[in-house]
N, C-alpha and C positions, 0 to 999 in steps of 0.2 A: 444795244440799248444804252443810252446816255448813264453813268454813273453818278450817284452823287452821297453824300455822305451828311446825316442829318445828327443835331447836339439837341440835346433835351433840355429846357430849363424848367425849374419846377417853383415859383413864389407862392409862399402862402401855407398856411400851419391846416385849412379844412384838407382832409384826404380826400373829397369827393369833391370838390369845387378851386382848380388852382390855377395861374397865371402860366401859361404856355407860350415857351417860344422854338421857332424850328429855327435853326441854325444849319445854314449849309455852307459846305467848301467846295469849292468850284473845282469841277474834274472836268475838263472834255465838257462844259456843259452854257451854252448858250442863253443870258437871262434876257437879251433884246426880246425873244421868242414871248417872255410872259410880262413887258412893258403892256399896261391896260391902266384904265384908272383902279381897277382889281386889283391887278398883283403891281407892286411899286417893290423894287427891293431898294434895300437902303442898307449902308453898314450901320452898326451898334454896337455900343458899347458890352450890353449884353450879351451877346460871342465874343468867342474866342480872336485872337489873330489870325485875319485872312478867312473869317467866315461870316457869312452876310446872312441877314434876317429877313426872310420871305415872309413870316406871318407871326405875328404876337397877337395870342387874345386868351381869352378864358375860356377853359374845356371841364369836361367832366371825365372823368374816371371811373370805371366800375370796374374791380376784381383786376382781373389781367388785360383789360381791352379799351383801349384810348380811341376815342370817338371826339372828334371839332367838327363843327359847320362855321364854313363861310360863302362867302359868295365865289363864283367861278366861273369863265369867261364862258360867252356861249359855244364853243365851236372843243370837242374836243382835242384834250391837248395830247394826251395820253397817258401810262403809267411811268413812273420813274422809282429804281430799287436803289437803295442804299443800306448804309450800315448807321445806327445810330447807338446814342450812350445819354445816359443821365450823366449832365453837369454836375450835379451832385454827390455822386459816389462812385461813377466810372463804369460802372457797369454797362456792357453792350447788350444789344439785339438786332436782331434782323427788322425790316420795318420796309412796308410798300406802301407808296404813298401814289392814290389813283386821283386824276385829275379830270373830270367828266361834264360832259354836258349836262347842263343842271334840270334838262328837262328827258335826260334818263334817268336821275335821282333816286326819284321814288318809287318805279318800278324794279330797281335794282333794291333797294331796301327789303320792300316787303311785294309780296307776292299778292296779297289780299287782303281783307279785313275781316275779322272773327269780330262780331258783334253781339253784347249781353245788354239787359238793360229795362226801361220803362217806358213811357211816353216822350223820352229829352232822346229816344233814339230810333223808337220804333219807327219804320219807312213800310209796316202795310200788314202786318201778324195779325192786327187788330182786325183789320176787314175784313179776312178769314174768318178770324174766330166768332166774330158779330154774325157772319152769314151761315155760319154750322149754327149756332145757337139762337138765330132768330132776333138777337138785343137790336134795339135801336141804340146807337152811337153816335152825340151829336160829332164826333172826330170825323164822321162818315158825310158831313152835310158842309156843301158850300155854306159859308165861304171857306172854309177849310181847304191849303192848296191853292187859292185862288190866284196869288201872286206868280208862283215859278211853273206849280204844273196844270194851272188852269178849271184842275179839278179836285174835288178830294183824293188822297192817297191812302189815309190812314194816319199822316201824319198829324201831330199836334201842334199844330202851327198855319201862319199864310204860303206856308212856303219850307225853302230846306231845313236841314237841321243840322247839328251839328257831324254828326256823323256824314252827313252827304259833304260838306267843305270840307272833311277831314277827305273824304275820297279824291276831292277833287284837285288838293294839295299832294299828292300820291298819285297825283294823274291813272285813280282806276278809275271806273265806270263806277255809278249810283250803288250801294250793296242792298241787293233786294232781299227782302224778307224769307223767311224760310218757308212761312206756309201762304205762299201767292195763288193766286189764281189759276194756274196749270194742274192737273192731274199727274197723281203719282210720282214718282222721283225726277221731277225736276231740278232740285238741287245738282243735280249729277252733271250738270251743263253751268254752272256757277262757280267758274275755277279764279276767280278776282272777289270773290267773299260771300258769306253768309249773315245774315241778321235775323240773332233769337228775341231781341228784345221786344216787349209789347207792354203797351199803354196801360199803366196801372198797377204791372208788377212789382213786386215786394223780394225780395231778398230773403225773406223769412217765410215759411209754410204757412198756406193760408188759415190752417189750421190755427197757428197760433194767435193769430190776430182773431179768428173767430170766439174763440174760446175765452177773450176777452174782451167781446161783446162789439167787433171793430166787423163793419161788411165793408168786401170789396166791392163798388156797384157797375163796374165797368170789366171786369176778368179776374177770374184766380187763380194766376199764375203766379209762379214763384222764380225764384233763377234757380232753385232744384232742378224744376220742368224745363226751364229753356238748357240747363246743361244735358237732361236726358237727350230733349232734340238736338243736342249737338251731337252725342255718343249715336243716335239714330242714324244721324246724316252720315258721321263718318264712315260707315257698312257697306254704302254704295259711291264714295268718294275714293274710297284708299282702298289697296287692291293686298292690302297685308299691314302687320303693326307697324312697320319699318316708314313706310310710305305714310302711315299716317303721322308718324315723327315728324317726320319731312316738311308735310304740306302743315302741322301746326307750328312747324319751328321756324319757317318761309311769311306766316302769316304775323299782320297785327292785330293783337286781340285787345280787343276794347270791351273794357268791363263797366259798362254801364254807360251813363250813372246809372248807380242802382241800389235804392236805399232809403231815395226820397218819398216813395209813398208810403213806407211803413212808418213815417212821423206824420206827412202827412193826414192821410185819411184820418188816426186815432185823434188828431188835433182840428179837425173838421168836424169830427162829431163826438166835439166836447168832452175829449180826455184830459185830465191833467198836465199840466207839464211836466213836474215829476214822477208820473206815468210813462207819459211818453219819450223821457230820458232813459228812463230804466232799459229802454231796450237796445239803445245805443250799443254796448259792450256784443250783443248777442248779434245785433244785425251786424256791427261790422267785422267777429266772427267767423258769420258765414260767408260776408264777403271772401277774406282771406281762405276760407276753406273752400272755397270755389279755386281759386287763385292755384293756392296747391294741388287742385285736382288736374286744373291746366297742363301746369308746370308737369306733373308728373307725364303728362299725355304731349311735353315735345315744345311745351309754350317757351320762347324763347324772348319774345317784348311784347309785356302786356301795359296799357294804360290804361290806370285805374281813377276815374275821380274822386274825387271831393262832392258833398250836394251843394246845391245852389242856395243862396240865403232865404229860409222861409217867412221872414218875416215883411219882407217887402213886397209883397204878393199883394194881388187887390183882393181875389179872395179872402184871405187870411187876416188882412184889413179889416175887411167888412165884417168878417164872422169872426172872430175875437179881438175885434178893435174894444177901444177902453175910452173910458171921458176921463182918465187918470193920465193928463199928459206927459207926467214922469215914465211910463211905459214905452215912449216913443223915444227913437234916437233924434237929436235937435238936428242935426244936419240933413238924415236922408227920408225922415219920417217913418221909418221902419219900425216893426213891434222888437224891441233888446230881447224878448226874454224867448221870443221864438228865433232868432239870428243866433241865439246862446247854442239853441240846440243843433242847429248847424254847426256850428265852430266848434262846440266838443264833439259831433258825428267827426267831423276831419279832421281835429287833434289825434283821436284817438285810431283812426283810421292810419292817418299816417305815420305815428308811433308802431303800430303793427306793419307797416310795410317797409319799413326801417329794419324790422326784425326777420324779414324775412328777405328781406338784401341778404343780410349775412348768413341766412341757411342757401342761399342760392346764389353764390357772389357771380355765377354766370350769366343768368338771367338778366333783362334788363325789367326792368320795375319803374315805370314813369309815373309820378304824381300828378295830377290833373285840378289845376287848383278854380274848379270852375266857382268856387265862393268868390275870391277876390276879382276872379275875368268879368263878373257879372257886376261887382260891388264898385266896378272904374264907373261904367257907366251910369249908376243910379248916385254916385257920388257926384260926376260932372254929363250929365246928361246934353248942353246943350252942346259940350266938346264933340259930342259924337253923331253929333243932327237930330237928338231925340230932342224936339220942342212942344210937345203936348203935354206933357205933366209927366213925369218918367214913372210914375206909379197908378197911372190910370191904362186900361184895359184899353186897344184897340175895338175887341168884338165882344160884347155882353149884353147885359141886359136894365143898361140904364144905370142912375143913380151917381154918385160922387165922383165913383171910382171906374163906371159902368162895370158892374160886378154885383148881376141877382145871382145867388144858386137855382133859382127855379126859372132863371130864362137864362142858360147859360147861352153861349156863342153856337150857332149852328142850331139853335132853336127855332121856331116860326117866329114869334116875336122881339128875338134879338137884333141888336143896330153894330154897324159894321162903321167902322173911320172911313175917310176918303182916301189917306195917305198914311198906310198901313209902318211905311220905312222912319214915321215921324214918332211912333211910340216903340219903346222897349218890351210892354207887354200884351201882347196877343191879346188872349182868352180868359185872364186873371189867374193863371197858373204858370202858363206857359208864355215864351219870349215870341217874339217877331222873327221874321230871317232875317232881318237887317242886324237886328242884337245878335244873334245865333251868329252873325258872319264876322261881328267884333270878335266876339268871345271866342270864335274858333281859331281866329287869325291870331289873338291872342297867347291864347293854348301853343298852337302848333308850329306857327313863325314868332312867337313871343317870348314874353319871360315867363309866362306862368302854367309851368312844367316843369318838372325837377325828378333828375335831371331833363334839360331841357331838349326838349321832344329834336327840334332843329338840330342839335348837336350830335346825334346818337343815330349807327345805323348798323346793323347786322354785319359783322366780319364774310366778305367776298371771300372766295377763292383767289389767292396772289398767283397762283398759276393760268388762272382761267378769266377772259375777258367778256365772256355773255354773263357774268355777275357783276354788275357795275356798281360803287360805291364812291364815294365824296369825303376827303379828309384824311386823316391816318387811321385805317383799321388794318383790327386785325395783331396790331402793336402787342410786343409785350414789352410791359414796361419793369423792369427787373429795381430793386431799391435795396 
């Protein structure tokens, strides 16, 4: 195996965000091989004498484990071992640096997707639980689905969601729902992911919203309940505790969204605002105590989001819209004082995930900034082919906004767009898949992930090559 010998440079005073350059000295080692418009080596000033710079760009750090995404040629190249040192204080370590087909990526990352959540995730829990229960659910009624799977799914939307582009960026298959249409433990043939999430869930016990006078009208589930059916599932998935380490520490767990109906619904049937603040602290909370419950159980990268801006909604237009035009922001026409509640939900959220970096500096913890992925679009809408009005409703039931609450989308009476990819919002709650496809693209090949999702992949095995990875893992980086 070719040798080569790699220099660490480190710019920049954030610990978690720094200028990275690899430095190599040419042992025995062939660079015509990685002539591409990809790799260009070049010397610099940057290294030392007689070592050349194959990659400069900005990475992320967490704990002991150095994680870069870039791009990389199609064809694999293979691995190459070296000895590498911080420029900075001289310190060595060992360091493998694997160079792979970028469309074995994501299956070498993660193994599968652990899915929690509400409506922004659910792929089909709800059509179960509508057909045990008898509910009518207009999520159940074309045109719902009509765009990608031609039918209704369950989904809240014409089409995917974000969790399906996230699969498909990971090259798995679609993650089905946990309680699908098959009898008995089916999950047990579901080895590329699970989804607990469903339409309308809350983070907080329904209990508590009841008790202060809030009904869920579509399910009352909690992410309590969707973790018990994870602890269910895993009895007949993992064949002892060891193995279930394993297959949660192999997977990625996405933790929602989940969070937005507990403002939601109390702010649809005329809660306060400062009501509906107060519980901020408490839901996001629970989040993180879900998060630790994970972790304790083997989670090794969870992505947690942020909620989505609720004030730009046609719903929430309509039903606490104001003739007080000072309530509205000038640029995007959104209600300020419902957008507030959002941005302190994800201040505060992500000051708590900050805090729990450093009880778990192994763990990877990705932020999910789906407020601002959502906030590009309705700011410059017609940059993204949204030319309908970026705040009127594809499917509803008429009106400004097309957004009745009594003829919602999936009604008998409700009217459907012709060109579902020209609006940003669905149903007056929920996005389009054409938004859903920005916002995920955003997310997950984007900036807005921190650290960023792109960058960050599970430490391989350096011995072993049926674990493929991308960039420098595995690193320890000594200071």
């Amino acid at each position: 195996m070719t040798s080569i010998e790699f220099a660490f440079g480190f710019v920049g005073q954030n610990s978690s965000h720094k200028k990275f350059t690899i430095c190599l000295r040419l042992i025995d080692f062939d660079f015509a091989s990685l002539e591409s418009e990809i790799w260009i080596v070049f010397a610099s000033m940057e290294c030392e004498e007689n070592l050349m710079v194959i990659f400069s760009s900005h990475l992320v750090t967490q704990s002991n484990r150095v994680s870069i995404g870039f791009p990389i040629p199609d064809e694999p190249i293979g691995d190459y071992v070296g000895r590498g040192w911080d420029q900075s204080s001289g310190t060595g370590t060992d360091i493998t640096l694997f160079l792979w087909n970028r469309s074995l990526y994501a299956n070498g990352c993660y193994t599968s997707i652990i899915s929690f959540g509400d409506s922004l995730a659910d792929t089909g829990n709800i059509k179960k639980l509508a057909s045990m229960s008898h509910a009518k659910v207009e999520y159940l009624q074309l045109p719902y689905g009509e765009t990608f799977f031609h039918q209704p799914t369950g989904r809240a939307s014409n089409g995917r969601l974000i969790i399906d582009f996230l699969a498909e960026i990971l090259g798995l298959p679609l993650i089905p729902p946990f309680l699908d249409d098959k009898e008995s433990d089916n999950v047990v043939e579901l080895g590329q992911g699970v989804n607990y999430a469903v339409v309308s869930a809350t983070a907080l016990d329904t209990s508590f919203h009841e008790a202060r006078g809030t009904i869920n009208p579509t399910a009352n589930v909690s992410l309590g309940v969707e973790l018990a059916w994870f602890k269910q599932t895993l009895r007949s998935i993992c064949s002892d505790a060891s193995d279930c380490r394993s297959l949660i520490g192999r997977s990625l767990i996405l933790m929602g969204e989940i969070g937005g109906t507990d403002y939601n619904n109390p702010i649809m049937q005329d809660k306060s605002i400062d009501e509906v603040e107060s519980y901020i602290p408490l839901v996001t909370d629970t989040i993180i105590s879900a998060i630790n419950e994970l972790i304790d159980m083997g989670a090794q990268t969870l992505v947690v989001p942020g909620t989505f801006p609720i004030g730009c909604s046609s719903s929430m237009l309509t039903l606490r819209g104001s003739e007080n035009k000072e309530e509205y922001d000038n640029i995007t026409g959104c209600l300020i004082n419902l957008n507030k509640i959002a941005e302190y939900h994800n201040e505060v959220l992500k000051s708590k995930l900050e805090h729990l970096r450093e009880l778990h500096p192994n763990v990877i913890i990705i932020y999910a900034d789906y407020y601002n992925a959502a906030m590009q679009i309705i700011y410059s809408p017609i940059k993204f082919g949204f030319t309908n009005g970026v705040l009127k409703s594809c499917c509803g039931g008429e009106g400004p906004l097309n957004y009745n609450k009594f003829v919602p989308c999936g009604s008998a009476f409700s009217t459907v767009c012709d060109d579902p990819d020209a609006y940003a919002y669905w149903d007056g709650t929920h996005f389009t898949e054409a938004a859903y496809k920005i916002i995920s693209k955003s997310l997950f090949q984007g900036q807005y992930t921190t650290p960023h999702f792109y960058s960050l992949c599970p430490t391989p095995t350096p011995t072993s090559t049926s674990q493929i990875g991308v960039g420098l893992l595995g690193s320890q980086v000594q200071r």
